[in-house]
Every structure is written in C-alpha cells, then in structure tokens.
N, C-alpha and C positions, 0 to 999 in steps of 0.2 A: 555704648550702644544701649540703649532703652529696650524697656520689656517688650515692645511692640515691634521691635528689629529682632529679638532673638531668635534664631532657632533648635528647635527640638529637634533635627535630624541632622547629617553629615552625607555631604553627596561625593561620593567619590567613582572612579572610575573602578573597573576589579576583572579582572580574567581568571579563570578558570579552567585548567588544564585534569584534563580525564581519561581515563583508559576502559573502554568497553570492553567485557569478554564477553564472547556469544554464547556461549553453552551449547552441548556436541549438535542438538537439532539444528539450528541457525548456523553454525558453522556450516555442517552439510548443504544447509541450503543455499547459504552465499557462495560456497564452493563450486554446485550449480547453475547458480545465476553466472560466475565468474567463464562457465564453457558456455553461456548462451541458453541455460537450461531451467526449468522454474518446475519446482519438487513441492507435495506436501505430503502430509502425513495422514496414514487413516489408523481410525481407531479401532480395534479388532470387537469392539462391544457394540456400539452404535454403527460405525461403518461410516461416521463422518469423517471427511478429508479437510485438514486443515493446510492452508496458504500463508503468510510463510505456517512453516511447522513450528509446533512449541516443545515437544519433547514426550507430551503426556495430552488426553484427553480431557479438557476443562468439566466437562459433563461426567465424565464416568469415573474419573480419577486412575485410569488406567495406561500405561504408558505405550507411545504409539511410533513402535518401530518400522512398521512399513513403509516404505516410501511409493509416494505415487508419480510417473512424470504427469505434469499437466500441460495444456498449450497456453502459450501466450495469447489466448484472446477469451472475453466472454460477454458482459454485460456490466452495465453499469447498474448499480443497487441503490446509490444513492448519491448525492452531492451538492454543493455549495459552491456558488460562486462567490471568489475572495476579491474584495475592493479595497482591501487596508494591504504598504505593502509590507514585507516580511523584511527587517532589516536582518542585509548578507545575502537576499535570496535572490537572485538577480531574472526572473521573471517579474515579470510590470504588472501589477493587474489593471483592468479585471483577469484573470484567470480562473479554472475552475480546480477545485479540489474533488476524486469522484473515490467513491469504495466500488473497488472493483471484483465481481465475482471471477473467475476463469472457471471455465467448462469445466464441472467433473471435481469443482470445492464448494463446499458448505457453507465457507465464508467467506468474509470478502478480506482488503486489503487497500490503503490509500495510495491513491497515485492522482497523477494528471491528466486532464482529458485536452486535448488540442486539435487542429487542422478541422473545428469547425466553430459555428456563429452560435455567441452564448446562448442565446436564445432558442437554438436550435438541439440542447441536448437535453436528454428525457432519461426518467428512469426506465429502464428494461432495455435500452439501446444497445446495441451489440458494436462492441471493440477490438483492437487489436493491438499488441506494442508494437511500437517503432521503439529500437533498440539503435544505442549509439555504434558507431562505426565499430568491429572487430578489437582493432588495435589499441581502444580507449577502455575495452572492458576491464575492471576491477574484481574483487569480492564486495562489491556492491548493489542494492537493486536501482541504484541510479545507472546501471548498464540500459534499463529502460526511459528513456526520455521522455517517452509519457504516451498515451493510450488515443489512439485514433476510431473514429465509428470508421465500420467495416462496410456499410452501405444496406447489412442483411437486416432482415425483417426486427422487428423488436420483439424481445419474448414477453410475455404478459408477468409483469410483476410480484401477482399473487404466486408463481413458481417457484421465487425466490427465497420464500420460508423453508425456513430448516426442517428436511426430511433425511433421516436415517437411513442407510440401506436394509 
C-alpha cells in the first residue's frame, strides 16, 4: 500500500453496555409516571417547580423535597421540527421535537408533539399526553407517546418566562 492508500484511523464496529442509576428525585418520579402520575418538585426559596424533579433547586442551591402532582397537559415553549432520521428511533421524520411546559412547572421538558400538520404547531399552543395503553406502562416517561394540541386557546408566550412564587 502506498502513502496515498494509508489510513490514520481504524473503523470498527463497538457496543456499549451501561447501567443508569436515577437518584432518589427521578426515581420517585419514574415511580409516578410508572402509576400514570407526573410529579415535580418545588423549591421552598424561589417557589419554582421543577418537571422531571432533580433533587435540589439549580437557582438557589437548596434541596427540593416537596413534591407537586402536576397534569398531563400544558403548552408548548418551544420546538424543532427533525428531518434527519435518529438511527433505532423508529418514528420517520419529519417529526417534531417540542419542550413542553405542564400547568403549574417552571420549566419545561422534551417530548413529542403529534396528531397534528407541522405547519400548524406554534409556540404557546396548549397540549395534552396521550399515554400508552395501561398494560404497557413501565418506570419510563415513554409511558407517554407523545403530546397532542387540546384545541384550547394558545397562551401568549411572553408568560412563559420564569417567575417565582
């Protein structure tokens, strides 16, 4: 092989086997998702509720025990429609990717938006989960299938900034 055939890399194939642990917030939370239920946490300083829950207040550095139930629906806060597709992911694009706020959180969280025409979804749109049949639920948030518009008005997006209680 000549200098102009060589290569400086090696292509190999490689798997990776892993084990996540959730830490006690996220467990509780999957735990809830796992009976159909969607929890966050508020922070006893600011008064913000966070979706999923992380254990402690990223703002105030204080740890945030209370748990809040929340509903399954709220607005959409922001999103991308994906055109590349995800290898393993077995949705086709186009699809969209959306952060979704739910009533009564601070912040949002990624899901998917469906059962409507790309063109047709907007920031401040108001949604809802469709959740997979009963029998399928896990300790996963894939219990949710992904996020439907509700048909209700849109909330005006400048709302959607972070305010404290």
């Amino acid at each position: 092989m000549d200098k102009a055939q060589e290569k400086d890399y090696f292509e190999s194939l490689i798997s990776l086997e892993y084990n996540f642990t959730a830490g006690s917030a996220t467990t509780r939370f999957l735990e809830a998702i796992a009976k159909g239920n969607i929890v966050g946490q508020k922070c006893p300083k600011c008064g913000a509720v966070y979706v999923p829950p992380r254990g402690s207040c990223p703002r105030d550095g204080v740890p945030t025990l209370e748990e809040i139930q929340l509903p399954d629906y709220g607005c959409i806060e922001s999103f991308t429609v994906v055109h590349i597709p995800i290898p393993g992911n077995p949705i086709e694009p186009p699809f969209v990717s959306a952060m979704i706020r739910l009533d009564g959180a601070n912040i949002s969280f990624l899901h998917l938006i469906q059962e409507i025409a790309l063109e047709d979804i907007r920031i401040g749109m108001r949604v809802k989960a469709v959740w997979k049949p009963e029998t399928e639920w896990t300790t996963s948030l894939e219990n949710i299938k992904w996020f439907k518009p509700t048909g209700e008005v849109d909330i005006n997006p400048e709302s959607l900034k972070f305010i404290s209680s």
